[in-house]
Structures are given as structure tokens and as C-alpha cells.
C-alpha positions, 0 to 999 in steps of 0.5 A: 288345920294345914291345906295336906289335911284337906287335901293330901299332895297326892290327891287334886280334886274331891268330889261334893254333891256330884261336883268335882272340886280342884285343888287351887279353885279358891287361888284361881278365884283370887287370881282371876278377880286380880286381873279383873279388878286390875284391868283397864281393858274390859275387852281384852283377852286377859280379862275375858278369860279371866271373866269366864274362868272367875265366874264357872269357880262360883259354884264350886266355892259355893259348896267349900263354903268360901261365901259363907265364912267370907265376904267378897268386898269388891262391888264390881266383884259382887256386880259380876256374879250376881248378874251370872248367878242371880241366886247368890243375892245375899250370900256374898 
């Protein structure tokens, strides 16, 4: 299936379970959990953000079913969001 089957050029986000889901959130995801994996400076701006923006994407990759088909194999990665999102023990 090619990504204009999911989600047409025109169109940037859909609707799931009440969520509105943008069309990039599974790249800014990986994007946001480079720079965290690659930042020495944990205090930083650049890695704050990319903190907060890594950790409000959770729930929408919840619902795409990204965690259920994929595992996050970073520990620091899976330390982060569990210590946001409690619930997702087992599912990463």
C-alpha cells in the first residue's frame, strides 16, 4: 500500500476515536526520538522540545497501531514514555 492510500495529498490529518491525527506524526516521532537519543545536553531547548513534542505523539501512535506492529528498541526511549504513560507497560 503506498502512504497516498492512507492518506491522499490533499488531505492532512483524519479523524480516530475522537483524535485528530496528522499526516507526518509517525516521522516527527522518529525525528524527535533522534535528537533525544543524540543529545548531550539534556537541559537544552532542542531537546526539551523535542521531549514534550516526542511524548504528546504517544497516543496518537497508540491508535495507528505503530506499537502494536513495532517495538521501540531504544531503553531511554521506552524509560521516557513509560514514566508519561504509565499504561503503556507492555505495549512498547
Amino acid at each position: 500500500m503506498k502512504p497516498s492510500a492512507i492518506l491522499p495529498d490533499d488531505i492532512n490529518n483524519v479523524e480516530i476515536n475522537g483524535q485528530t491525527l496528522r499526516k507526518g506524526s509517525v516521522a516527527a516521532f522518529l525525528a524527535n526520538v533522534n535528537i533525544i537519543e543524540n543529545n548531550i545536553d539534556t537541559t537544552g531547548q532542542a531537546y526539551m522540545e523535542a521531549l514534550k513534542d516526542m511524548l504528546e505523539l504517544v497516543p496518537a501512535l497508540e491508535l495507528l497501531g505503530v506499537f502494536k506492529h513495532l517495538a521501540i528498541r531504544s531503553e531511554n526511549i521506552k524509560t521516557i514514555i513509560l514514566q508519561a504513560w504509565p499504561d503503556m507497560a507492555g505495549k512498547l
